[in-house]
N, C-alpha and C positions, 0 to 999 in steps of 0.2 A: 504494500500500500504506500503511494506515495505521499514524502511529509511535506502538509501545507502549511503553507510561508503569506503571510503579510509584512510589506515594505513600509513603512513609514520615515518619508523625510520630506522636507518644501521643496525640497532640491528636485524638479520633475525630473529634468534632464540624467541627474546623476543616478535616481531611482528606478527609472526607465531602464539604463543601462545596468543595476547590478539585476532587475527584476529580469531580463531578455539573459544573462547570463547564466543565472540560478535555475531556470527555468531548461537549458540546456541540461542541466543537472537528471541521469535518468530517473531518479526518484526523489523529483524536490517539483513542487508546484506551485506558481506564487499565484495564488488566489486574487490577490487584490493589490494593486500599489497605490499607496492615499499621498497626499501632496498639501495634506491641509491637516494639522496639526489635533484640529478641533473635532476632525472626524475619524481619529487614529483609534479612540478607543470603542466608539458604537461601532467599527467596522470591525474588530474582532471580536466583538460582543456576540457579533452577527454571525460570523463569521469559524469563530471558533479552527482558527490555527493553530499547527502544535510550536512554529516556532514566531515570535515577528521580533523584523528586523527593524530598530530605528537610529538615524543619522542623531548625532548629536545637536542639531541643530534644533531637537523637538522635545528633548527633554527638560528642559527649562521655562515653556512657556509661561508668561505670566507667574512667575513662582511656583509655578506648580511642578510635582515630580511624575511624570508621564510614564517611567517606569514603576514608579509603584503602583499609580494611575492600576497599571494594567494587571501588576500582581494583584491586588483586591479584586479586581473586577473577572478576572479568566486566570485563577489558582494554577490551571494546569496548563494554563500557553506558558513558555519557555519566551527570552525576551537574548536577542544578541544587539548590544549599541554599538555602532564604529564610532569612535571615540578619539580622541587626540592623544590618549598617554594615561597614565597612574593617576594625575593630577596631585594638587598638594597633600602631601601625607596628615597635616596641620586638621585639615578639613575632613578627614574618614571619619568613621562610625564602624559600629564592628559591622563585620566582613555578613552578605548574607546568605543563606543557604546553600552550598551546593548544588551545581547544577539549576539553576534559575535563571542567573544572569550571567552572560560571556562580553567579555571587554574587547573588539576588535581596532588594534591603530589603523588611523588613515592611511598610515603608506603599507600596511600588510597585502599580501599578494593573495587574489583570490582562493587559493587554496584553503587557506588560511580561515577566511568567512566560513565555507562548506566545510570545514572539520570544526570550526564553534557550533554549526547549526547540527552537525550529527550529535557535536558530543552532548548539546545541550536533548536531542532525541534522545540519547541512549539514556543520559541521568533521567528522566521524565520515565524511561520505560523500566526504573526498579536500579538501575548500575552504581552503583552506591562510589564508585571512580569518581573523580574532580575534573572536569572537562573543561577548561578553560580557555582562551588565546590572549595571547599582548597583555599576560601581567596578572594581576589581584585586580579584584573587582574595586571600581571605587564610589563607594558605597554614598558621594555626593550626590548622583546623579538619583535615590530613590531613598535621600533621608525625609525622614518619616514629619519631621518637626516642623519641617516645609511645608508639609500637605496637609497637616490635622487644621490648617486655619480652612481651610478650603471644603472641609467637611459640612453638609446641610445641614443649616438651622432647621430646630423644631417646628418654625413656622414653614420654613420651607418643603419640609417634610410633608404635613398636614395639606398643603395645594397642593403636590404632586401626588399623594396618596387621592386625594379625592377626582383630579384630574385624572389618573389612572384608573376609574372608577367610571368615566364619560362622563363628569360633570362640567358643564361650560362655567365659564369664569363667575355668571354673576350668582349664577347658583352656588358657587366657591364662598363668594363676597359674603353674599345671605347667612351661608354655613357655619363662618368661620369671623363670621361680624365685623369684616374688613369693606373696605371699596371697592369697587369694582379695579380701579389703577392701581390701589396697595396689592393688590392678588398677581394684576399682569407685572410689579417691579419683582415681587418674590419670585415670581414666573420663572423674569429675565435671568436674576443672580440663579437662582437654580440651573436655567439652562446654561450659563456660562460656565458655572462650575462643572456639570457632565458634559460639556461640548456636545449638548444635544444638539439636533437640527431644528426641533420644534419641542414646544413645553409633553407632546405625548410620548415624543423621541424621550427626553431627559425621563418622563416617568417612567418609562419601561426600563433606562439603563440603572434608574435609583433601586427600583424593584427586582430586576436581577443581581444587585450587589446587594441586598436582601435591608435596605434602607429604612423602607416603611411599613 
């Protein structure tokens, strides 16, 4: 069975290219290459790939950490970043689990990418081995202290629970004893925090991270 692969970086051009590469791979199949930061994680929501690959360019967005992003939301996708290096030692956190996350430098040679993405298949399927490439993992790019600001409010909660529900907004407002505009600002920050596409997108992603 071949292992599916999601691309995520802004970079189309550069994405395109490793996605047409990986895809010559006899047993690797890139599902999906995203190019928009905000739609990196409903698409393997959706999508459910055993490995995605993201450019360092997307894990930072807005402070937010796009790789843990993705360990809460799909436990069991495998996540490889091409990354620049170890980065500052100053700034680590302890190291995280085995087989989750593989660190690829920019200038590594193809090879390189397709042995981080098996090794990270093989840890995924029981291999209790350390599969790694380009170094230690560094554990900035999915510290956790970054992202707990970014977790939904209990208000925020409460509209998406009821919006997941088919409720339109004013019947939210009515619900929930707000205005009809206080309900669509909660909306917004909601959808922004889940890079939803729309407030029914962000509830389906809040409700599969098991949120409400």
């Amino acid at each position: 069975m071949n292992t599916r692969i999601v691309i995520g970086d802004e970079r189309r051009l550069y994405s395109e290219a490793i996605a047409a590469t990986l895809n010559l791979v006899h047993d690797f199949e890139v599902v999906a290459n995203v190019n928009n930061s905000r739609e990196i994680v409903p698409a393997v929501l959706r999508l459910l790939p055993a490995v995605t690959v993201l450019g360092t360019n997307t894990t930072g967005r807005g402070g937010r950490c796009l790789a843990d992003e993705l360990r809460t939301a799909v436990p069991r996708c495998r996540i490889a970043v091409i990354g620049t290096g170890p980065g500052n030692p100053a700034k680590r956190q302890e190291a995280a689990a085995p087989g989750l996350l593989s660190i690829v430098p920019d200038n590594a040679a193809l090879p390189q990418l397709v042995n981080a993405i098996r090794g990270l298949v093989t840890a995924n399927a029981g291999n209790t081995a350390t599969q790694r490439a380009g170094g230690p993992i560094d554990t900035t790019l999915i510290r956790r202290t970054a992202c707990s600001s970014r977790s939904l409010s209990t208000r925020e909660k409460e509209v998406l629970r009821l919006t997941a529900g088919g409720a339109p907004v004013r019947e939210i407002a009515a619900e929930l004893f707000l205005s009809p505009g206080t309900v669509r600002n909660v909306t917004s920050s909601a959808i922004k925090k889940l890079g939803g596409r729309n407030r029914f997108d962000a509830a389906c992603i809040a409700s599969k991270r098991g949120w409400l």
